[in-house]
Backbone as numpy.savetxt, mean C-alpha at the origin, in Angstrom:
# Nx Ny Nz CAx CAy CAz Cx Cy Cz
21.25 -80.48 -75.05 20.45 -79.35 -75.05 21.31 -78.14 -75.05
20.76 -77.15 -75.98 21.70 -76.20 -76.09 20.86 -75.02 -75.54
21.41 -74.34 -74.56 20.97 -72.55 -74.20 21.92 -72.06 -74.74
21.09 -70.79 -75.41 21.28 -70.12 -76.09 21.57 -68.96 -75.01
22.72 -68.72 -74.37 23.21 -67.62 -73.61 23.96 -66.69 -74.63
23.38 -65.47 -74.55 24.31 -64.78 -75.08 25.00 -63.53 -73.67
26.25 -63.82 -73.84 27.12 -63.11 -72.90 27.38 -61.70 -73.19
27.21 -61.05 -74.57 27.24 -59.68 -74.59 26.00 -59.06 -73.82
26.08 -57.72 -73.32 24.86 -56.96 -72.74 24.92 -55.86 -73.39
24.12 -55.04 -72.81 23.67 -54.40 -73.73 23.80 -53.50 -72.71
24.72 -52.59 -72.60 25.05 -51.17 -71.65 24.54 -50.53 -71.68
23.78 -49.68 -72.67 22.49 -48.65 -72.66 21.72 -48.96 -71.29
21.65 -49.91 -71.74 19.88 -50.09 -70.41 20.45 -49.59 -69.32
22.09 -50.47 -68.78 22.10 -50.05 -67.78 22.27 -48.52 -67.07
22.54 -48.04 -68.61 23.03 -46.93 -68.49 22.04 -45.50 -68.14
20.80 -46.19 -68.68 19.66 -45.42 -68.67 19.00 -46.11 -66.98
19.62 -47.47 -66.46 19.18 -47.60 -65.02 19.62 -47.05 -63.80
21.22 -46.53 -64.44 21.68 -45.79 -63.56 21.60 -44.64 -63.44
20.95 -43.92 -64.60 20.39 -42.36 -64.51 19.25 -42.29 -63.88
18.35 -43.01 -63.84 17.42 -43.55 -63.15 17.21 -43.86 -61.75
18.29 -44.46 -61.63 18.35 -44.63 -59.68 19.22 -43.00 -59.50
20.16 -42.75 -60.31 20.51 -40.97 -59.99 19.45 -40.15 -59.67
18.47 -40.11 -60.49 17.28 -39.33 -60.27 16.99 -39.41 -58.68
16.15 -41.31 -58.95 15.64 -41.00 -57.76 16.47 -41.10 -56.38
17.72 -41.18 -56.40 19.27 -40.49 -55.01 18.59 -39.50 -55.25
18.74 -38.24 -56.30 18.41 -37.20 -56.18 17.22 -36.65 -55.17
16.22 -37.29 -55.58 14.67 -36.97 -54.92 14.52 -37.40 -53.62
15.06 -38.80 -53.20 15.86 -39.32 -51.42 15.86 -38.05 -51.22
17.16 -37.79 -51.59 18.42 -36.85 -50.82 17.53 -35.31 -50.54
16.39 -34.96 -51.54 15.54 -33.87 -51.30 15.08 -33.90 -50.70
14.01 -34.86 -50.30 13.00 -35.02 -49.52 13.69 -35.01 -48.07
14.38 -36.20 -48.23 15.39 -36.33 -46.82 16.10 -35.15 -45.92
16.33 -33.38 -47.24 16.67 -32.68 -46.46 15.84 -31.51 -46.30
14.55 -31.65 -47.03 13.34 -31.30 -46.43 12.22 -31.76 -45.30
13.02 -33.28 -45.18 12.45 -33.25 -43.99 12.83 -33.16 -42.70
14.43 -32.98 -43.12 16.00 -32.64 -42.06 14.90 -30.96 -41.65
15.14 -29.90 -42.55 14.58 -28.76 -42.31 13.45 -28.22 -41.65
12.37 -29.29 -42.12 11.27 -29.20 -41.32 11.62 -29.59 -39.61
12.09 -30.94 -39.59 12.56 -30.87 -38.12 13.02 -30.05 -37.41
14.12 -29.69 -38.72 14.76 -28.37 -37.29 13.95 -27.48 -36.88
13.52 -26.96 -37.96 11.90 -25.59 -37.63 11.09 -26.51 -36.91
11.00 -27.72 -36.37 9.78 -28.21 -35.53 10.92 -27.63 -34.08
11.90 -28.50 -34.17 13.14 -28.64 -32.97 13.10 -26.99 -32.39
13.35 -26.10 -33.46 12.99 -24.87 -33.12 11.68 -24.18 -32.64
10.76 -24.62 -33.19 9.71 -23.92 -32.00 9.06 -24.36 -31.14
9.86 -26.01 -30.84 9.55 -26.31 -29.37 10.63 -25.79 -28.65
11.97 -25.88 -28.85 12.32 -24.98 -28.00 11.62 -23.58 -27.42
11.41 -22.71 -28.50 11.00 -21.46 -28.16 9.65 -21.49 -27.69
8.85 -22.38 -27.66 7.59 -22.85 -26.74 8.14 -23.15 -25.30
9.46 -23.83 -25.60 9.44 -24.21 -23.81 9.92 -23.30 -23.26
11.12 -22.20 -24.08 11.25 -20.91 -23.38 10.21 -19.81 -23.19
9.65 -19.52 -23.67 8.36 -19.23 -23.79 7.13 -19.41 -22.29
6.88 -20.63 -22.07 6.44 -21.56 -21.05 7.19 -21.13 -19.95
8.58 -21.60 -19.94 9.80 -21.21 -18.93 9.49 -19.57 -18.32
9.04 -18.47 -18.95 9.47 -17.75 -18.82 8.09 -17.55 -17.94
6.82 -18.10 -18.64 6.02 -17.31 -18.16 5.83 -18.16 -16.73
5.92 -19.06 -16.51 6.42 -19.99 -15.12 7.08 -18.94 -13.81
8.26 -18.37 -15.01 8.98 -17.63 -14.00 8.16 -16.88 -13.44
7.38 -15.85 -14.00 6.79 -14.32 -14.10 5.91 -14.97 -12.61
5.11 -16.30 -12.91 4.02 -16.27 -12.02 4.67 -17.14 -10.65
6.08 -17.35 -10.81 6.80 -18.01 -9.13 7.32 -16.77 -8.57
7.91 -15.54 -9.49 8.00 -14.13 -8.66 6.48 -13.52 -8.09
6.06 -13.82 -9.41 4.45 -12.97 -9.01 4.27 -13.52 -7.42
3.88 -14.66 -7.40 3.20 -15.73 -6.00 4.40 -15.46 -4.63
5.89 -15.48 -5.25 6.99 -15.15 -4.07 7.01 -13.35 -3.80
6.72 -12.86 -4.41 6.39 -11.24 -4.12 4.90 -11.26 -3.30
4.29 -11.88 -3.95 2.83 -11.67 -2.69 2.64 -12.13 -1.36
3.60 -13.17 -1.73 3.57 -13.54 -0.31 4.92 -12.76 0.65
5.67 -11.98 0.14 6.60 -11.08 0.72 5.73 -10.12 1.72
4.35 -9.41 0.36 4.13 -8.36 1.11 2.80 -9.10 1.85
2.47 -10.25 1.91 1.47 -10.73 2.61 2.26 -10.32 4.19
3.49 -11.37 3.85 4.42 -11.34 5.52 4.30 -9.61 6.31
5.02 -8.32 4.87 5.19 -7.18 5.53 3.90 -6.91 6.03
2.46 -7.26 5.63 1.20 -6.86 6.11 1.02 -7.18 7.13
1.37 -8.37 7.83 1.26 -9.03 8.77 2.21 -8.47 10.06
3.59 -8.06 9.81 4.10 -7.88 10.38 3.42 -6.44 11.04
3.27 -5.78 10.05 2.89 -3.76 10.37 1.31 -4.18 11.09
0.46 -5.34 11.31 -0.49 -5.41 11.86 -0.49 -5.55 13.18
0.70 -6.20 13.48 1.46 -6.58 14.81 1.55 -5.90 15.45
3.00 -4.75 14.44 3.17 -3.66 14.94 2.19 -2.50 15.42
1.23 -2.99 14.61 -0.35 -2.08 15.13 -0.64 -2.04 16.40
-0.54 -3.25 16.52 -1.91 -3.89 17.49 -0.69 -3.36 18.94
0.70 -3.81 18.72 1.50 -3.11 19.96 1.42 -1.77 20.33
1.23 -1.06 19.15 1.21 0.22 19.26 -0.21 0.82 19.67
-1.13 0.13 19.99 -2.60 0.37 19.98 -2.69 -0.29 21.71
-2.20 -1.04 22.14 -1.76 -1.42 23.28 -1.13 -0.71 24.32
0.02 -0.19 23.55 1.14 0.83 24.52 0.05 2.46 24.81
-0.53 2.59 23.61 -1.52 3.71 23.58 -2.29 3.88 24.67
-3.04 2.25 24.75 -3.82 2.72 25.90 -3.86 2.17 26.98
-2.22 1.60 27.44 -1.63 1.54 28.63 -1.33 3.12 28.95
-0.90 3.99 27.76 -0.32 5.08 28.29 -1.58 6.22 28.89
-2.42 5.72 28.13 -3.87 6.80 28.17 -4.43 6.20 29.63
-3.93 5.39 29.73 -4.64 4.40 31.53 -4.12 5.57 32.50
-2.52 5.34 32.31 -1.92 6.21 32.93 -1.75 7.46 33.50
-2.19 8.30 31.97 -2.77 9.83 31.97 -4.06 9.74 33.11
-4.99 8.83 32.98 -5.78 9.39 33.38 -5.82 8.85 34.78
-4.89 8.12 35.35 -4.41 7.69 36.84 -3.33 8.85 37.49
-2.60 9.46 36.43 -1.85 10.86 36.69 -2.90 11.67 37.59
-3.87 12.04 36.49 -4.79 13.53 36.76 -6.18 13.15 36.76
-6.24 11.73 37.50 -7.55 11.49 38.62 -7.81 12.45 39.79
-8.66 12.97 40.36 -9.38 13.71 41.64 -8.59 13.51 42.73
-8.25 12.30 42.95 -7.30 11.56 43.99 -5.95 11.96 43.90
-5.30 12.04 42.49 -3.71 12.27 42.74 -4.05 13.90 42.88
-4.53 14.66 42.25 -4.43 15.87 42.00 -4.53 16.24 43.54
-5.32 16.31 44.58 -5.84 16.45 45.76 -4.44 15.68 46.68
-4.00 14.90 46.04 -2.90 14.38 46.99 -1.60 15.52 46.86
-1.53 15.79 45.77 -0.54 16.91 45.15 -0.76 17.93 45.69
-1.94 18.40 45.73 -2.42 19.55 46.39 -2.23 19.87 47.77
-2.66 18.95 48.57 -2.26 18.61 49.90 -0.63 18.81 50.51
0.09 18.05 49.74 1.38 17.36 49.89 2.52 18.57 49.26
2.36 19.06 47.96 3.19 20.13 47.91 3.08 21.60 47.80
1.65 21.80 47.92 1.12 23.17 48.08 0.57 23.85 49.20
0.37 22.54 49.78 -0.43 22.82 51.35 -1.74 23.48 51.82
-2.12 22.82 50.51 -4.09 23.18 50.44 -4.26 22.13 51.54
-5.70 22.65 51.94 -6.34 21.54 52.59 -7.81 21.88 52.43
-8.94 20.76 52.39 -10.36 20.72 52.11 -10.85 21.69 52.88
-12.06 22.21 52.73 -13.03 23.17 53.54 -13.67 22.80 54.17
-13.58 22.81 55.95 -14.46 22.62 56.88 -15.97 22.99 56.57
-16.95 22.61 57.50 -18.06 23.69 57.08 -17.81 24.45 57.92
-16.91 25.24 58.88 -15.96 26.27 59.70 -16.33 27.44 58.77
-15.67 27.16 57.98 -14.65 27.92 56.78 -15.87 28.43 56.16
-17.02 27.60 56.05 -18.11 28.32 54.82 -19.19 29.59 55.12
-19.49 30.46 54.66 -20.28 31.51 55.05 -21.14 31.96 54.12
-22.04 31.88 54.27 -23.60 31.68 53.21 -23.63 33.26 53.11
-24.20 33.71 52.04 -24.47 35.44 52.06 -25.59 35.56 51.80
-27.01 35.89 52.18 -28.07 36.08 51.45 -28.39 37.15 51.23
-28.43 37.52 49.84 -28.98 38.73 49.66 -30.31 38.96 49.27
-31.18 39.96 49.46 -32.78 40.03 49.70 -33.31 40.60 48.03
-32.49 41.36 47.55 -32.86 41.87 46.26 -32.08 40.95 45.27
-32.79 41.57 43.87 -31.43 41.23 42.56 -30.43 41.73 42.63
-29.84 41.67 41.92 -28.67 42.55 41.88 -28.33 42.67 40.88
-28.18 44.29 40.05 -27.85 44.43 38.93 -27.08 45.39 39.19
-25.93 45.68 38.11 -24.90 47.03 38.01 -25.81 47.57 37.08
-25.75 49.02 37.76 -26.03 50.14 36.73 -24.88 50.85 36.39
-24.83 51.74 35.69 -23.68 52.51 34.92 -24.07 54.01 35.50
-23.67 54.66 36.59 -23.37 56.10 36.88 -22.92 56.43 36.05
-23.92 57.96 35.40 -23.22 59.03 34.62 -22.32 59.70 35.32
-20.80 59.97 34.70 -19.77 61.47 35.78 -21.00 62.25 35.93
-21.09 63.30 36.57 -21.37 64.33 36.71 -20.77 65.20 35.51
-19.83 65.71 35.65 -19.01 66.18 34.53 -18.58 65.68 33.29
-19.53 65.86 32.19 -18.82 65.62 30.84 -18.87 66.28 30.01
-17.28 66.20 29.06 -17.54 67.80 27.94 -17.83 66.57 26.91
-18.04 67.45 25.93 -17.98 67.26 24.39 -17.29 66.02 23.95
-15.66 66.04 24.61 -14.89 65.28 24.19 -15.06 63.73 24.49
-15.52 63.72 25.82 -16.40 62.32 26.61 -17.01 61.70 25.79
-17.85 62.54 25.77 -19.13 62.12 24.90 -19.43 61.73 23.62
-18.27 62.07 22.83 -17.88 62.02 21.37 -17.07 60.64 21.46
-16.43 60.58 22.59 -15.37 58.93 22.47 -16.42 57.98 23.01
-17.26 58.72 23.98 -18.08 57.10 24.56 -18.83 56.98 22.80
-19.59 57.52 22.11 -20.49 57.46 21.17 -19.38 56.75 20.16
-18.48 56.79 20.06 -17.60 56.34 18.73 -17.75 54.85 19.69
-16.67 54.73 20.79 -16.82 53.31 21.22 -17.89 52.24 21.53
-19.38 53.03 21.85 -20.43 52.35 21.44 -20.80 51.82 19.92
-20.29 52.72 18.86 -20.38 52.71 18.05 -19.73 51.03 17.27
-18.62 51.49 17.71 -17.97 49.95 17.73 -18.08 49.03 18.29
-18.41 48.82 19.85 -19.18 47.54 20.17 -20.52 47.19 19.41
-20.81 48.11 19.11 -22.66 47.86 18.10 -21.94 46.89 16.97
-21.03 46.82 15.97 -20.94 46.89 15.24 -19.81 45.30 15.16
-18.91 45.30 16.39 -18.25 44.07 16.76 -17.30 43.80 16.35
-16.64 45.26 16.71 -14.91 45.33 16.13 -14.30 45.56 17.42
């Protein structure tokens, strides 16, 4: 039995198979570094999402550590209130244990040398009429009197 091998080839073909797989290396190698590119632009705006995220994280652990700073200073100046609202009116106790009826009268006694009123000491006056001041005219008045009392009435009328 004879096969009919023939051992020449025919190089074209291959030649047109290897332009062929060139192509499609070519179109690989595109795609492959379009999809290299796209990654990175993905790689890139998750980063800048997580900085992004990161940052605003930060904003709201100062925000929450600042409030609670001035929560503490509120607390503290309430303290300080309430001592100072205390000492106030320990001191106002005081004042008015100073210049009670009792110390004043002891003071009085002790370095001035008052002493209370017997009913010895007291003497009733009764008088039987009212009693009003009248205003005696001088006897004698010129012109000039009479011209200053009228100006100075003038001005008490008037409430200068």
């Amino acid at each position: 039995m004879a096969v009919n091998v023939n051992l020449a080839y025919d190089l074209e073909k291959y030649e047109q198979f290897n332009e062929q797989e060139d192509e499609y290396a070519a179109r690989i190698r595109s795609k492959r570094s379009a999809n290299k590119r796209r990654r990175n632009a993905a790689n890139v705006k998750i980063i800048l999402g997580a900085m992004i995220v990161l940052a605003l994280l930060s904003g709201i652990l100062y925000g929450k550590a600042e409030l609670s700073r001035l929560y503490a200073e509120n607390t503290n100046l309430e303290n300080e209130l309430a001592v100072l609202n205390n000492e106030n009116l320990s001191l106002q106790s005081e004042l008015a244990q100073q210049t009670g009826l009792t110390k004043v009268e002891e003071y009085a006694e002790k370095n001035l040398g008052l002493q209370k009123l017997d009913k010895s000491q007291i003497e009733y006056v009764e008088i039987q009429e009212k009693t009003t001041a009248e205003r005696v005219q001088p006897e004698d008045t010129n012109i000039f009197i009479r011209l200053s009392e009228w100006w100075e009435e003038t001005l008490e009328y008037l409430g200068l």
